[in-house]
C-alpha positions as CSV (number, residue, x, y, z in Angstrom):
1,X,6.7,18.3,-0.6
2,X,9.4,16.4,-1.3
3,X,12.8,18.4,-1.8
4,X,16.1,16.9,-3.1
5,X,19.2,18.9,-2.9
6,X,23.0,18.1,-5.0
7,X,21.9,14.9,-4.2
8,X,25.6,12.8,-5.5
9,X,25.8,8.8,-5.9
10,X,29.9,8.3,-6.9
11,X,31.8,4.9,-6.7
12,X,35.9,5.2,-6.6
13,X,37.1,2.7,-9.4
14,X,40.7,1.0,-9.7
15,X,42.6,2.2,-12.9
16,X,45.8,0.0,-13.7
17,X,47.7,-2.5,-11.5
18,X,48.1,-2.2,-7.9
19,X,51.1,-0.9,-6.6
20,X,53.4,-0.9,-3.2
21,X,51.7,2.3,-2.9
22,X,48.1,1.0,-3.7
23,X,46.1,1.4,-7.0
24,X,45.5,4.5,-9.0
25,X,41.2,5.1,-8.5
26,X,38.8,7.6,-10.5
27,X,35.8,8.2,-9.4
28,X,32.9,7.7,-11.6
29,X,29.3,9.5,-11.0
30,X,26.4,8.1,-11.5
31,X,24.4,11.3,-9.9
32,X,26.3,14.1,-10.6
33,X,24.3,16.5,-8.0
34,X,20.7,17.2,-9.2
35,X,18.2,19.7,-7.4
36,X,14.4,19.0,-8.0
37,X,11.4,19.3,-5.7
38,X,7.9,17.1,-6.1
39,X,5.1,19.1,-5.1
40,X,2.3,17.6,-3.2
41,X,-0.1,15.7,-5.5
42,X,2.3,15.7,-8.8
43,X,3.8,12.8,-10.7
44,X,6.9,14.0,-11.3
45,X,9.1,11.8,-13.7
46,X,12.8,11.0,-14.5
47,X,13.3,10.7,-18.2
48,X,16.7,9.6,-19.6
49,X,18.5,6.8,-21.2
50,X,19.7,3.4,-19.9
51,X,22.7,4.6,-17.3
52,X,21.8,8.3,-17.3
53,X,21.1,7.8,-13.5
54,X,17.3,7.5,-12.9
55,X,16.8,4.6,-11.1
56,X,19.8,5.6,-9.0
57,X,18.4,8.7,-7.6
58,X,15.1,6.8,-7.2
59,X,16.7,4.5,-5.1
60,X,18.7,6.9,-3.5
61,X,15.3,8.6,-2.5
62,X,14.2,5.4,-1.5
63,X,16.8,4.7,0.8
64,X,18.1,1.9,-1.0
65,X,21.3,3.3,-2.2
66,X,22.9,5.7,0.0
67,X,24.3,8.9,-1.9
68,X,27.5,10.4,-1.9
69,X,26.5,13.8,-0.9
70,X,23.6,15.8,-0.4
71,X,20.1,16.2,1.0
72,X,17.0,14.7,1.0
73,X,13.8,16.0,2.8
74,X,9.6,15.5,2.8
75,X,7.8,17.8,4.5
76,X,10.6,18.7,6.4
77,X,11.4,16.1,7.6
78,X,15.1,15.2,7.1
79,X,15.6,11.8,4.8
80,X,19.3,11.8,4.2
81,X,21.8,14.9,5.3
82,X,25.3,14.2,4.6
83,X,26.5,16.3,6.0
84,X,25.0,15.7,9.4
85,X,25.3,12.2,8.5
86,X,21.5,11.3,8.2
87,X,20.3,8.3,6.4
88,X,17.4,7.1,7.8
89,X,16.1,3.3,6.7
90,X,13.9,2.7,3.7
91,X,11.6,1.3,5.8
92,X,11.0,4.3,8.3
93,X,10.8,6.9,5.1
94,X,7.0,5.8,4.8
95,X,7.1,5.4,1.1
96,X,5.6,2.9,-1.5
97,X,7.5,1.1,-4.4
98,X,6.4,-0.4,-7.2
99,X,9.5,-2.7,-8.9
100,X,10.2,-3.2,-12.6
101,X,9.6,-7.0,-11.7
102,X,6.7,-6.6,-9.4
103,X,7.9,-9.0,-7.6
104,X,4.5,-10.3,-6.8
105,X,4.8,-13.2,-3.4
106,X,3.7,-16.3,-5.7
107,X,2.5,-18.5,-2.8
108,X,0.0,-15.9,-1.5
109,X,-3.2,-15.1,-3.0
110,X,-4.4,-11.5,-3.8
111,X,-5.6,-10.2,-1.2
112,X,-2.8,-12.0,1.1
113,X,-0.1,-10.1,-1.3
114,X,-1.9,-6.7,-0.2
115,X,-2.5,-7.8,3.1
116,X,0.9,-8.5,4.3
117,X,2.6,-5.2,4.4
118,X,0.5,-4.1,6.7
119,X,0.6,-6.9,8.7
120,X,4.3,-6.9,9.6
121,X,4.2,-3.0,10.1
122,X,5.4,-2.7,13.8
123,X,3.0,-3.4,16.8
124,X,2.3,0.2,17.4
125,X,1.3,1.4,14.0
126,X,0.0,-1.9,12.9
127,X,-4.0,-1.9,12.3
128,X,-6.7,-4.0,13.6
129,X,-7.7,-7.6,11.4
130,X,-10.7,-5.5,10.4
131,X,-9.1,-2.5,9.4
132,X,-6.9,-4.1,7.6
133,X,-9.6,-6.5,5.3
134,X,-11.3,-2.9,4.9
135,X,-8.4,-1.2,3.8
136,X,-7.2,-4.1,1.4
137,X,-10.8,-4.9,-0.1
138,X,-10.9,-0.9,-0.5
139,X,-7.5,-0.4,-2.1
140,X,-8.6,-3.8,-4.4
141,X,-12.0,-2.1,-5.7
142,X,-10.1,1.0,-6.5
143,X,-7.5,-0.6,-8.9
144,X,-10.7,-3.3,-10.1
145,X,-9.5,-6.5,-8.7
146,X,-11.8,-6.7,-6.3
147,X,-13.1,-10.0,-7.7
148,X,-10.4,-11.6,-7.6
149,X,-9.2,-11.4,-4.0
150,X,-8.7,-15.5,-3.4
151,X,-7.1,-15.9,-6.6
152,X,-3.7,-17.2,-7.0
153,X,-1.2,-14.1,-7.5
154,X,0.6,-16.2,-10.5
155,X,-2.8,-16.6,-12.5
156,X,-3.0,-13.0,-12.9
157,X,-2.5,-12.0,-16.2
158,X,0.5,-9.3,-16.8
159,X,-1.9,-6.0,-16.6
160,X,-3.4,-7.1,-13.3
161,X,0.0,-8.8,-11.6
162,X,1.2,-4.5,-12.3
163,X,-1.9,-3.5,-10.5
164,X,-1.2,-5.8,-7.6
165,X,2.3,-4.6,-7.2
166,X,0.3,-0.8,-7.1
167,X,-2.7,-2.1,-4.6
168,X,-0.4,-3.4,-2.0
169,X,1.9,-0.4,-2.5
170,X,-0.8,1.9,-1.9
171,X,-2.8,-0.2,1.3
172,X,0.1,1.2,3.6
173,X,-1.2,4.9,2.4
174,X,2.7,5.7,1.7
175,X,3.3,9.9,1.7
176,X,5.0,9.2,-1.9
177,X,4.8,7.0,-4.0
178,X,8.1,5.4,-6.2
179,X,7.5,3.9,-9.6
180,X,10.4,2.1,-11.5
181,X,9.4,1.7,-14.9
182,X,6.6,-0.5,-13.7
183,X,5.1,-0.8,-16.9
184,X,8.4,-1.9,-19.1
185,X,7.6,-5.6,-18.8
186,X,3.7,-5.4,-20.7
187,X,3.0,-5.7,-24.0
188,X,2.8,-2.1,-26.1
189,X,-1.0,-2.6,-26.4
190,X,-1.2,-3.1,-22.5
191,X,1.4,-1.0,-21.8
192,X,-0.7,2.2,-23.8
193,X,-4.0,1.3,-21.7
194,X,-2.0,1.3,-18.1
195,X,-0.4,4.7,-18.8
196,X,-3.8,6.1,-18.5
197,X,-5.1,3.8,-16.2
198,X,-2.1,5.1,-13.6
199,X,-2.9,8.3,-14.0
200,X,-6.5,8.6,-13.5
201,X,-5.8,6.6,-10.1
202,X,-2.6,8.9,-9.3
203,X,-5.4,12.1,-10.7
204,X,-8.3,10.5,-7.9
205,X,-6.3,9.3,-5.6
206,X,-4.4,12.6,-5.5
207,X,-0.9,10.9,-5.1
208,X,2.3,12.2,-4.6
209,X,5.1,10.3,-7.3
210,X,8.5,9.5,-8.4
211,X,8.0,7.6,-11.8
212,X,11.3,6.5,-13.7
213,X,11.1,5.6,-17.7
214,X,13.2,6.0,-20.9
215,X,10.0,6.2,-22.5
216,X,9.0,9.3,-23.7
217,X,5.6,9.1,-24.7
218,X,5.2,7.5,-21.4
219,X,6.8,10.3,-19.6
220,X,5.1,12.8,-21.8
221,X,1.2,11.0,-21.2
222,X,1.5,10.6,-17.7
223,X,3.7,13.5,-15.9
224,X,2.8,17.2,-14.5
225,X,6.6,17.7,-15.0
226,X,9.7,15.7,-16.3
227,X,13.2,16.0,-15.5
228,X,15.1,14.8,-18.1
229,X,18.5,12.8,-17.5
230,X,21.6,12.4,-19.1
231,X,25.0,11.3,-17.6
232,X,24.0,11.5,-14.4
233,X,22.8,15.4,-14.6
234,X,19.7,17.0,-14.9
235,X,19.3,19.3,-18.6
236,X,15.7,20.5,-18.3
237,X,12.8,19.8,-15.8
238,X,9.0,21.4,-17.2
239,X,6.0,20.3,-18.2
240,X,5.4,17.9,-20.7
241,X,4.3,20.2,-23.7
242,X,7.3,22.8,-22.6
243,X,9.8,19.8,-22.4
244,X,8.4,19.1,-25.9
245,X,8.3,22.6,-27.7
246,X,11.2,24.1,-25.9
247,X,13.8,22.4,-25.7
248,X,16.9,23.8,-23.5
249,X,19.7,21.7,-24.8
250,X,20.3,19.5,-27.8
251,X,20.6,16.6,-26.2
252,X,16.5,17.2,-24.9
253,X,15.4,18.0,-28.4
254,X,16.9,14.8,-29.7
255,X,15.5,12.5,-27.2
256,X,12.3,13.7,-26.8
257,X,10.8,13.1,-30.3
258,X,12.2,14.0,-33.3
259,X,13.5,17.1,-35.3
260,X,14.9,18.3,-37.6
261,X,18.1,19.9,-36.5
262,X,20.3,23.1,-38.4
263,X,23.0,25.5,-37.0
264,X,22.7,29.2,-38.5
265,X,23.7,32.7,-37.6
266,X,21.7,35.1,-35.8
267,X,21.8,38.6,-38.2
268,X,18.6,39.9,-36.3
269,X,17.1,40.0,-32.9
270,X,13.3,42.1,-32.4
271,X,11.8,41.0,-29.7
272,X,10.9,37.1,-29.1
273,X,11.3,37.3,-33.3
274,X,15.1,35.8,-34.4
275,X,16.7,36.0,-37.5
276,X,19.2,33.7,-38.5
277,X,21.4,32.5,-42.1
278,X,21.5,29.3,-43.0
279,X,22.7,27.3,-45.4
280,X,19.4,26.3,-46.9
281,X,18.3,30.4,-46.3
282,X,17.6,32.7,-44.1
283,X,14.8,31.4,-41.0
284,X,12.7,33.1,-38.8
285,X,12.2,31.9,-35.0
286,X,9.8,32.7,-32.3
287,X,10.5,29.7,-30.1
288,X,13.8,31.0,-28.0
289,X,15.5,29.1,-25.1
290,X,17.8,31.7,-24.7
291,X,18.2,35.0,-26.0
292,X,21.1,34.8,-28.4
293,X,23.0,37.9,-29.5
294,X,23.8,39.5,-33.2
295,X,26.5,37.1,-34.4
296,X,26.1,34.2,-32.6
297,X,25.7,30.4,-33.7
298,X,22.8,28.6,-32.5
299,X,21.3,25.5,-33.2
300,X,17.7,25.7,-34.7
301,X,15.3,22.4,-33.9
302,X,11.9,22.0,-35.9
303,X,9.9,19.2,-35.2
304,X,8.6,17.0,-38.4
305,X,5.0,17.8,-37.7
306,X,5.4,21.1,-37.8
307,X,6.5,21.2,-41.4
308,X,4.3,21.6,-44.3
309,X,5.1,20.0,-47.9
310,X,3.4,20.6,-50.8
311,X,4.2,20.4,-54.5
312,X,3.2,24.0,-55.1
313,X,5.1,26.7,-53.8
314,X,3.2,29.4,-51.7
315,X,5.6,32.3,-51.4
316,X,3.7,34.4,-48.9
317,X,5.2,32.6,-45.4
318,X,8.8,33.8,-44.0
319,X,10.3,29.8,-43.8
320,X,9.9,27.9,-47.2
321,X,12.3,25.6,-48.7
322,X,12.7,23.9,-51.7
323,X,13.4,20.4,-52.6
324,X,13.0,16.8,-53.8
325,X,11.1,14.0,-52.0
326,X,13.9,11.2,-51.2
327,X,12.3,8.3,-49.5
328,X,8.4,8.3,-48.1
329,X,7.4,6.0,-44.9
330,X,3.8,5.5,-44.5
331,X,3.6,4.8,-40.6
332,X,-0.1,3.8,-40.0
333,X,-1.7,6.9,-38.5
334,X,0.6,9.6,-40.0
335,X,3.1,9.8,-43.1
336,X,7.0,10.7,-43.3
337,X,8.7,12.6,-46.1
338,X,12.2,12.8,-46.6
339,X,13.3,15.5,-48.4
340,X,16.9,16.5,-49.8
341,X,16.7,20.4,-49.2
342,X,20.4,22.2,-50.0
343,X,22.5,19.8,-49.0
344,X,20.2,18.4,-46.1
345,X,17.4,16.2,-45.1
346,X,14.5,17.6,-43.8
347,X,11.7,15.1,-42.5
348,X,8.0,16.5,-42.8
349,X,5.0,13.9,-40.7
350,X,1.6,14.7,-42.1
351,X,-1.7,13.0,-42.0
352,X,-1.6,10.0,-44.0
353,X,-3.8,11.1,-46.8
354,X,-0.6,13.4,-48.2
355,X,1.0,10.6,-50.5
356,X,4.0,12.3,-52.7
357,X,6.3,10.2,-54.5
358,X,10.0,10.3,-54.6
359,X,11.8,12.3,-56.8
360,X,9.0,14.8,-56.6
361,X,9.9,18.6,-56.4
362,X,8.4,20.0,-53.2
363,X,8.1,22.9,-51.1
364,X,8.2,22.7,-47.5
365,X,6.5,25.6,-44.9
366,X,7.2,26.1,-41.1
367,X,5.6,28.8,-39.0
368,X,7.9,31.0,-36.9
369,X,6.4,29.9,-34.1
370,X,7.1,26.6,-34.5
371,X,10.7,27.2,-34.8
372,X,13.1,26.8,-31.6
373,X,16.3,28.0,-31.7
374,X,18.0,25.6,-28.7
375,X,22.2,26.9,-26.9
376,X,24.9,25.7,-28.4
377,X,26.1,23.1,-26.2
């Protein structure tokens, strides 16, 4: 198990002219001390925006970057202290990368590109020629370029150059495996196929991984659990479907999907069941982060899916709404509707066969339980 520990990457930057005295300096984080563990077998993934610091504590794992502060271990064995002032190499932490670029060796064929990292590995844990042509034709069969062993690494097409970069990552048989948006550079047709093709090798070969994306459907196909990033901090790590229906923070709810976001005021608590006023009515809630007190603002989050629209009005469900279709977006497999409810817009996804016209009255439905009311940041 890997285990990382206020693990801080900071860089001291000059602010204003230099002085006699020297330069004023802040100090700007780009890892602000997260905590997560990756249990043996699990892709775990880091989930943020562009600069929210994913790829730096990748790389800080890695032992490409060195951190600020804190503590890195596998299996306890120490990675980076600190304070004890261990850093040990990147290429003594027995891990496997796979780049954003590939950065496939063009002169060498194939099975040379898999070949080689194991045949500069130092004298003592280096393996025999035969060894080594079984353990690259093996790893090559696995990821099904087998055939294509003598090939020219450049006449691969895109799908199978990000498969090499994997094959000669996984020939050294790396204890972890580090994956930096390897799949940003295919096409969105290729990209969808090699989400699943990673995972059912990561499932069989029962591999142990860091993947880093801003992709959330990505993050959300692929993962046993997510953290997700922003400004250099951790908000929420969880499974993929809890990461989805539970947000903890607003910032989580926003990027991971879409909702529908209102603030109200809690006038009821029984049990797991909230009440709150709104400006559109009152709403019932059964998806809480956080239990909130009598009184208290909190921000409600409903994702479009979840709510029904319909031009007749039901009257027999706690959550309905009226209000007037303003715009309709027919999205291939599924249909938006926009719709002005009391001073709001409220965005409904339903299977494309609903087709409602703007300017239509409409009644929209959303089941308690499908309701979360997120903190107040």
């Amino acid at each position: 198990m890997l285990t990382v520990d206020s693990l801080t990457k900071s860089y001291d930057e000059s602010a204003g002219r230099k002085s006699r005295k020297g330069s004023d300096t802040t100090r700007t984080y780009a890892v602000g001390g997260v905590d997560f563990d990756v249990q043996d077998g699990e892709l775990f993934t880091l989930l943020g925006p562009s600069g929210c610091g994913k790829t730096t504590t990748l790389r800080s794992v890695a032992g490409l970057e060195r951190p600020t502060d804190g503590r890195v271990t596998l299996g306890g064995r120490v990675l980076f202290d600190a304070k004890k002032g261990v850093n040990l190499k990147a290429n003594r932490r027995g891990f496997g990368m796979v780049f954003q670029s590939y950065a496939i060796w063009p002169h060498m064929s194939v099975f040379k590109n898999v070949s080689f990292p194991l045949e500069v590995m130092p004298r003592a844990k280096r393996p025999g020629r035969k060894e080594i042509e079984e353990r690259v034709e093996r790893v090559l069969n696995v990821i099904e370029l087998g055939a294509y062993a003598d090939r020219a690494a450049t006449k691969l097409s895109g799908g199978q150059q990000q498969r090499l970069a994997l094959a000669r990552a996984l020939v050294t048989q790396p204890e972890l495996m580090l994956l930096d948006e390897p799949l940003s550079n295919l096409d969105a047709k290729l990209r969808e196929t090699m989400r699943f093709e990673l995972k059912r090798l990561q499932r069989e070969l029962h591999l142990t991984a860091i993947y880093v994306t801003h992709d959330q459907s990505e993050a959300l196909v692929m993962s046993n659990r997510i953290a997700v990033m922003n400004k250099g901090r951790i908000e929420q790590i969880g499974k993929p479907r809890e990461i989805y229906t539970k947000p903890a923070t607003r910032f989580v709810a926003e990027f991971i999907g879409t909702s529908n976001f209102m603030e109200g005021k809690v006038i009821s608590v029984k049990g797991d069941e909230v009440i709150s006023e709104t400006s559109q009515g009152r709403l019932v809630a059964r998806q809480v982060v956080k239990a909130p007190a009598v009184g208290e603002t909190v921000l409600i989050s409903i994702r479009p899916e979840c709510v029904g629209i319909s031009t007749t009005r039901r009257g027999d469900v706690p959550n309905e709404w009226s209000g007037k279709v303003l715009t309709r977006a027919f999205l291939g497999d599924v249909v938006d509707h926009i719709a002005g409810v009391d001073g709001i817009e409220v965005r409904s996804r339903s299977n494309p066969t609903v087709s409602i016209q703007p300017g239509t009255d409409v009644h929209l439905t959303v089941d308690p339980d499908n309701v979360t009311l997120v903190p107040v940041d």
